[in-house]
N, C-alpha and C positions, 0 to 999 in steps of 0.2 A: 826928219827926225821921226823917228818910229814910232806909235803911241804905244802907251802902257796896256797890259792887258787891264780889261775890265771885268768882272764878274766871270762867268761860266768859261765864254769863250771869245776871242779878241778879235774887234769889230771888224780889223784888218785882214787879219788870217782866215776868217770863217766869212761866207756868202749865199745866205739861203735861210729857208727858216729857221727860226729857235727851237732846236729838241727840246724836247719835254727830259727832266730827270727819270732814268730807268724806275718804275713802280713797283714794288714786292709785291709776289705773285699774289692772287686772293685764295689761300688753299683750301678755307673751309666754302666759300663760294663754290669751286668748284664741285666737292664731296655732293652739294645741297642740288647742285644740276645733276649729278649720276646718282642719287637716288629718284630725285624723280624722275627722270627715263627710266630709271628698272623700273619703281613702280607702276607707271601706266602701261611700260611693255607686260608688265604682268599681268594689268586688268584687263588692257586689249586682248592679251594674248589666252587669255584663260580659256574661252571658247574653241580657241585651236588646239590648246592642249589637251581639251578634255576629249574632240575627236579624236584625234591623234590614238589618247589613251584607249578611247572607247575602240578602236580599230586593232589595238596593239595583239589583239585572240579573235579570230573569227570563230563565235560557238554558231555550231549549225545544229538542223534540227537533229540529226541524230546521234547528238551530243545529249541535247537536251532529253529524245525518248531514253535513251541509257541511261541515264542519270535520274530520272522520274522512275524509272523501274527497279533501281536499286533503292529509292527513297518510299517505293511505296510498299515495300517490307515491311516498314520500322512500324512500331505502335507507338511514335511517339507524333502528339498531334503537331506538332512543328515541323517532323521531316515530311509526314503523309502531305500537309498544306501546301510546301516547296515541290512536291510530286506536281500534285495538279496542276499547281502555278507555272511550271517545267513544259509540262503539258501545254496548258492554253499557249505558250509561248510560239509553239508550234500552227496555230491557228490563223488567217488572215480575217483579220479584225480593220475596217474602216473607223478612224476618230471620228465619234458623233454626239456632240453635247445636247443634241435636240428633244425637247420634251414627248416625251411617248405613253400612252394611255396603255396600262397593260395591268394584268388579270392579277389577282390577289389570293392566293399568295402564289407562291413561285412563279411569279412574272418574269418578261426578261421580253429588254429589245430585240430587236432584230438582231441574230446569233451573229452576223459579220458585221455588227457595230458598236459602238462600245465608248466609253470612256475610262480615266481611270479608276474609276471606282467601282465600272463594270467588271474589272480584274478580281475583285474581293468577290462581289459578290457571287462568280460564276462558280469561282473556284471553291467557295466554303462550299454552294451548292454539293459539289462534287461530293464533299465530307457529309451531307445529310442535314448540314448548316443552313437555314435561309433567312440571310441577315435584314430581309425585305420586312420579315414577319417582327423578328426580335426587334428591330430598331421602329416598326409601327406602334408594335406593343408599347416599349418603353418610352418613346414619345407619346402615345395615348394618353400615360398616365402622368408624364413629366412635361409635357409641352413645353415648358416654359424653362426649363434648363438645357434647353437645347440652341444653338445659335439661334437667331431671331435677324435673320437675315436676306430674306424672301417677301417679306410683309405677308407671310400666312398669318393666318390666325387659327389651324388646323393643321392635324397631321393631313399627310399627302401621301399616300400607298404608291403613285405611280415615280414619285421624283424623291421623297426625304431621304432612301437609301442608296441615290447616285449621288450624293455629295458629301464630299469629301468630310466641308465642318462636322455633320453630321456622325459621320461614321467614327468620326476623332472621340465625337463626345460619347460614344456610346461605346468604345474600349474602352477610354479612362473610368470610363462609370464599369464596365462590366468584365474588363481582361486585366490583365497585370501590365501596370505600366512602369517602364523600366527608364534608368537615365539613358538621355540619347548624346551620348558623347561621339567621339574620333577615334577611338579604338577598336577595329576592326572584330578582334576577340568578343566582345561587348555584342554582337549580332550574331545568334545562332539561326538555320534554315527557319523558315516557318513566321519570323518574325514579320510585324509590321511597323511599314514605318511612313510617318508624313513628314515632308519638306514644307517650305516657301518655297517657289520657283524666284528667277531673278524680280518677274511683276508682280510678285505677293499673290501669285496664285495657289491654292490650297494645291497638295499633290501627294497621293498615297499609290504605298508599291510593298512587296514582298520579297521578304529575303530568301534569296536561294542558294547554292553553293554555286561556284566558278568551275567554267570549264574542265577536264583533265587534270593537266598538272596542278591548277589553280583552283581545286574542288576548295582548297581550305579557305577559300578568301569569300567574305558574304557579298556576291552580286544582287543583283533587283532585275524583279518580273514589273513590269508596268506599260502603262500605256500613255504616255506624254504627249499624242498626237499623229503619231506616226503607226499605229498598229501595238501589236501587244509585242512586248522586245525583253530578250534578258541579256544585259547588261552591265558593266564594270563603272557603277554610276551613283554608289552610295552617298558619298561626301561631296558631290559635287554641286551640293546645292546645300539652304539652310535647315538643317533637323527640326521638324519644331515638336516631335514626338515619336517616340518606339513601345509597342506593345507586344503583348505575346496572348492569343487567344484560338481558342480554349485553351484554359491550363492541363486540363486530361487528355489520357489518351483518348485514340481513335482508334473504333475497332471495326 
C-alpha cells in the first residue's frame, strides 16, 4: 500500500536531501553591492583617471613660449603673470623643500630648484614683484596673524615666503579673494590658487590658459614635486583658496 504523500514532497518518491523552498530574490541587497563597487572603483580609480586626463594634450614647450608671448602683450596683471608662469614652465626646476640661507631682499635658491611656492615667487619677481620683501614686511608688523606653525617666534627672510600658509595669508590680507568654486568660468589667467593635496598638504599654482584648441580652459603652472609643469589639473584636488593679485595693471 502506497503511503500518502506528506508535506512538500513524498517520502516514497523523492530520495536525497530536502530543498530548500525557492527564496525571492534580494533586489535591493543587490543595488547596495553595485554601488559600492562603483564607488570604490571610483576612488581607486581616480588617480588613473586623472593621468589618463592629464596626458589627454601633450602641451610642449613651444606651446607654452607662443602662448607667453601673446600674453605678454596684455596690460592686464593677470595675463602678464600667466606669461611668466608659461615661461618658467619651460625651465628644468629639481623639487627641493630644503631650507636655504639667502640674501635679502631678492633672494632666491638655487635657480634649478624650487618648490611650489618657488613658482610665485620667481614669477612675480619677473613683474618687479618681490613677495620675499612684501610678505617680511607684513609679517614684521603682523607676526602674529600669520600661521603659527614653525615655532618661530620671528619673521624669517630666508624661509616665511616659501610656504605655502604663509603666502595664503598674505593674499587674503592683501589681493582680492574670490570664491573658489567648480566652475571653470570662475578662474581667469593670472589667478592664484591653493589646494589640500590628498595628505593635507598646503599646495599653491597659477592659472594659465590650456593648450591650442583648449586656450579657453584655466590649466595650472606649478610644481608638486616633479619640476615646474603646466597642466590640465585644477579641480583635481581640494580648493581651499583662489585670489587675484595685484588688482592693477602691469606696465
Amino acid at each position: 500500500m502506497a503511503r500518502k504523500n506528506s508535506g512538500f514532497y513524498s517520502t516514497i518518491e523523492y530520495i536525497g536531501p530536502r530543498p530548500e523552498k525557492p527564496k525571492r530574490p534580494n533586489f535591493f541587497g543587490g543595488w547596495v553591492i553595485i554601488a559600492i563597487s562603483v564607488g570604490m572603483g571610483f576612488w581607486f580609480g581616480q588617480p588613473l583617471f586623472s593621468l589618463v586626463k592629464g596626458a589627454d594634450v601633450a602641451a610642449s614647450y613651444e606651446q607654452a613660449d607662443h602662448l607667453a608671448e601673446t600674453l605678454r602683450k596684455s596690460d592686464l596683471a593677470g595675463d602678464r603673470l600667466a606669461a611668466t608662469a608659461l615661461s618658467h614652465s619651460t625651465e628644468q626646476v629639481t623639487y627641493d623643500p630644503a631650507y636655504y640661507k639667502i640674501a635679502y631682499p631678492n633672494g632666491d635658491v638655487p635657480f634649478n630648484k624650487g618648490v611650489a611656492a618657488d613658482v610665485m615667487i620667481r614669477c612675480f619677481r619677473k613683474l618687479g614683484i618681490d613677495l620675499q620683501v612684501e610678505i617680511h614686511e607684513d609679517m614684521a608688523e603682523n607676526f602674529r596673524l600669520y600661521p603659527q606653525l614653525w615655532g618661530s617666534n620671528a619673521p624669517d627672510t630666508n624661509i616665511d615666503h616659501r610656504r605655502v600658509p604663509n603666502l595664503q595669508r598674505f593674499l587674503s590680507r592683501h589681493g582680492q579673494e574670490l570664491s573658489h568654486t567648480r566652475n571653470a568660468a570662475d578662474y581667469l589667467p593670472g589667478d592664484i590658487v591653493v589646494w589640500a593635496l590628498p595628505d593635507a598638504t598646503p599646495h599653491i599654482g597659477i592659472i594659465v590658459p590650456g593648450p591650442s584648441s583648449r586656450s579657453g580652459e584655466p590649466w595650472v603652472v606649478h610644481n608638486m614635486g616633479t619640476g615646474v609643469k603646466w597642466e590640465n589639473s585644477l579641480f583635481e584636488y581640494q580648493i581651499l583658496g583662489h585670489y587675484r593679485y595685484p588688482n592693477a595693471a602691469i606696465h
